[in-house]
N, C-alpha and C positions, 0 to 999 in steps of 0.2 A: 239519378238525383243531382249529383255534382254537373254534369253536363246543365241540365234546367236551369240551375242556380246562375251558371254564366251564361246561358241565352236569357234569362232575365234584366242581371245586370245590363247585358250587352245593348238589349231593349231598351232599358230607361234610358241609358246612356244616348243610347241614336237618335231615340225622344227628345233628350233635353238639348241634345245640339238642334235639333230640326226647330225646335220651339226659340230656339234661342236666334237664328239665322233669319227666320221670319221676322222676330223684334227688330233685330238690327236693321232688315232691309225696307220693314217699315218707319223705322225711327228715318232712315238716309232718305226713304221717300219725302218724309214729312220735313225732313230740314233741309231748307232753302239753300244757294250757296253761300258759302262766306264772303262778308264784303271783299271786294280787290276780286274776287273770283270770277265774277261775270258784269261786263259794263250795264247791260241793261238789264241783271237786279239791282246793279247800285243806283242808275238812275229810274230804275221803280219802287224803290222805296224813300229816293230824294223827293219824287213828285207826291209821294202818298197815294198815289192811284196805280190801276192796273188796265191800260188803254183796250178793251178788247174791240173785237172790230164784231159786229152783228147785223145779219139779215135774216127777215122770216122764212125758215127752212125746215116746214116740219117732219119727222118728228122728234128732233134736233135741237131747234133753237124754235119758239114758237112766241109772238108777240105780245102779250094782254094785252089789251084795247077798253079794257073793262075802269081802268083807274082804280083799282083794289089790288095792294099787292105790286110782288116785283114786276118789270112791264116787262119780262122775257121769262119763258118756262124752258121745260126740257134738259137732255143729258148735258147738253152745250154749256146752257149755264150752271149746271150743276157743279161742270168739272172747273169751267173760267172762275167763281167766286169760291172755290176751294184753293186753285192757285193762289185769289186774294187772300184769303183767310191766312194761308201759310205763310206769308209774304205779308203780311201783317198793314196791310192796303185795301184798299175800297177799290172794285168793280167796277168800271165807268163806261157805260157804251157807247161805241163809234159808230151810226150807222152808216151803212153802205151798201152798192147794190149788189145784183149778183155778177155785174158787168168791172166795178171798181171794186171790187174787195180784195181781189190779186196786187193789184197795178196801186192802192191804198196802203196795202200792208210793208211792199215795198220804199214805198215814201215813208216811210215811217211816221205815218197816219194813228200806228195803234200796236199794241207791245204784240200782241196776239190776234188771230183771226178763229174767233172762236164756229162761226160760222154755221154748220161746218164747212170743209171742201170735200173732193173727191178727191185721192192722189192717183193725178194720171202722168205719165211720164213727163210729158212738154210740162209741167208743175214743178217736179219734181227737179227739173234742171235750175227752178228758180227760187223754190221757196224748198223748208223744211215741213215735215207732217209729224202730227201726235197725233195717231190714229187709234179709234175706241171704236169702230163701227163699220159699216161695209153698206153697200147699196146690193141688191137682189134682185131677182127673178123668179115671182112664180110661172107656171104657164098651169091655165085653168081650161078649164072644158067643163060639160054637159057630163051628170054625175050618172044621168043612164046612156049614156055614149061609150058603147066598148070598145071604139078606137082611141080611147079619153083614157077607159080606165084601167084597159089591160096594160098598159106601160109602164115598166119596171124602172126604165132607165132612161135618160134624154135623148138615147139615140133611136129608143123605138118610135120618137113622134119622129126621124126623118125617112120616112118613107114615101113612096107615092101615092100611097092611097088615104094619106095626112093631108088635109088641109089646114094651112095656119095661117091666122089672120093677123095683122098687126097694121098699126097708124101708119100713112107713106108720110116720109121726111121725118118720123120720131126717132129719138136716140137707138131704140130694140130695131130697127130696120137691117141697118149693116149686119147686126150683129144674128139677127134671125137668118138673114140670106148665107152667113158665112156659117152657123152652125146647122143648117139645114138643109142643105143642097139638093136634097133627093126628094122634100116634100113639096106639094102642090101649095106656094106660096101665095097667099093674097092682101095685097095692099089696098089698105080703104080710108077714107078721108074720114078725119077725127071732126066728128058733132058733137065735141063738147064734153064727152064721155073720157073717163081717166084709163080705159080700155075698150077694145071693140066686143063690147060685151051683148050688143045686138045682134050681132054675125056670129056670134056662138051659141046665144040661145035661139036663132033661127036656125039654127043648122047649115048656113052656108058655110062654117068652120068649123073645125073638128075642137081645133086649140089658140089657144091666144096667149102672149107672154102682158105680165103686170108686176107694175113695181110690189114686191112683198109687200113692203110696210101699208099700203092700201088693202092686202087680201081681208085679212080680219075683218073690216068695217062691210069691204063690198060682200062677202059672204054671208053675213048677217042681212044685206039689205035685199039681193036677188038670192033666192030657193032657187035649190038645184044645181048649183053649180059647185064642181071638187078642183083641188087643186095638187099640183104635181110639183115637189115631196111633198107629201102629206103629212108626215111629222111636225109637230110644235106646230100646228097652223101653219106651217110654209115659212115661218121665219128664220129658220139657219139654211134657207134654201141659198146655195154656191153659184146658181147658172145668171152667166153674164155678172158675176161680184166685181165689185170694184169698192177699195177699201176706204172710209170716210173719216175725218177728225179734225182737226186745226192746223191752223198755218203758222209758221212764226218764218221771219227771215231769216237769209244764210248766216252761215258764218260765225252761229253761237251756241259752239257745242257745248257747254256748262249748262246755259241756261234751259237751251233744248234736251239733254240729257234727264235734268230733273224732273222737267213739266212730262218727260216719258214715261218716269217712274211714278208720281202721283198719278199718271193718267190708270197706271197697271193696278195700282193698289184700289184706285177707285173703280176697276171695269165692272165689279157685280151689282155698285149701284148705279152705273150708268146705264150695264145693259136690264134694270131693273124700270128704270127712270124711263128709257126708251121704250120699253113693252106697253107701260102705261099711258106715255102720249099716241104711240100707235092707233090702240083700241080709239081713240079719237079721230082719228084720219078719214076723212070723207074723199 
């Protein structure tokens, strides 16, 4: 009885630190820094704005075009007008393309690059990232193809009696030939299609790799076809990831420090936000 009584105690106690530790690292998330603490909160709250820099990236940052509403949806500006909000500033978009959004944020064109980006090394040597997000890889086949669906692991599709299709000169080319070596490789010219989804339901491919955030919509639209992981719909699928979020420039670890922390505290409605503009991806 006396033992229970102090694993009781011991319990609350654990409780109320873990409850308490959450508050505070919310509370630190949600406060901004102190003025003198970082130059460009001070002159983001001199301007009253929050310059974020935006291009149509879906399912990220996605335009209205409609004239109802804010004219950008998705997790992107979910998390850029939370920055505002906490920073006690208005939002202001900068657009730019996907060509100047790097070479933009650097000129200090815009406080943030809400965007998103990709953080790929040569990036990384020049700007910072707040990442909430990843890019993927299904690879889908013909759902009565037993070369499709006896595959457990990504290394079963590299064999030779695999055929896999993919776009020549797409991003998934280097990346299919370098993780694939053993399978009968086939390169085919992109008609228009956001995968060679001709070449697999005709059966001259076994497999074909596709950006996840696509699988959703395209599985609804063509019968018949599975994809590989098959969990969650294929959205926490790892192959070929590369991690996705915003840019801010070097050299401001205060400022970059907090937008890390609101980005963390925010991830279950960004990656909530993102599930929902998905299911829209054509």
């Amino acid at each position: 009885m006396k033992f229970t009584s102090i694993s009781a105690r011991a319990w609350r106690s654990a409780m109320l630190a873990t409850t308490l530790a959450a508050a505070g690292f919310a509370a630190t998330a949600q406060t901004p820094p102190a003025p003198g603490a970082s130059a460009r909160v001070d002159a983001i709250r001199k301007a009253g704005v929050l310059r974020v820099g935006v291009v149509n990236n879906p399912p990220w940052l996605v335009q209205n075009t409609t004239g109802d509403g804010d004219g950008w949806a998705g997790p992107s500006w979910l998390l850029g007008n939370e920055f505002a909000k906490l920073l006690g500033v208005k939002a202001v978009p900068v657009p730019v393309s996907h060509e100047t959004k790097v070479p933009a944020l650097i000129a200090n064109q815009m406080d943030i690059m809400i965007g998103p980006l990709n953080q790929t090394a040569e990036r990384a040597k020049i700007i910072d990232f707040v990442t909430f997000s990843s890019t993927g890889v299904c690879m889908f086949g013909r759902a009565d193809n037993p070369k499709f669906t006896s595959a457990k692991t990504l290394e079963d599709f590299n064999k030779p009696e695999v055929t896999i299709a993919y776009f020549s000169g797409a991003g998934e080319e280097p990346l299919v030939r370098q993780q694939f070596p053993k399978a009968k490789l086939r390169g085919v010219a992109n008609s228009g299609s956001v995968a060679p989804i001709e070449e697999v339901m005709a059966g001259r491919s076994d497999v074909a790799p596709l950006n996840r955030m696509l699988w959703p919509n395209i599985s609804k639209k063509v019968k018949g076809l599975a994809a590989f992981p098959k969990e969650n719909d294929c959205q926490d699928s790892k192959i070929f990831e590369i991690e996705a979020g915003m840019g801010v420039a070097k050299d401001q670890q205060v400022y970059l420090d907090w937008l890390r922390a609101v980005a963390q505290r925010m991830q279950p409605a960004l990656s909530a936000e993102e599930r929902r503009m998905t299911q829209n991806l054509k």
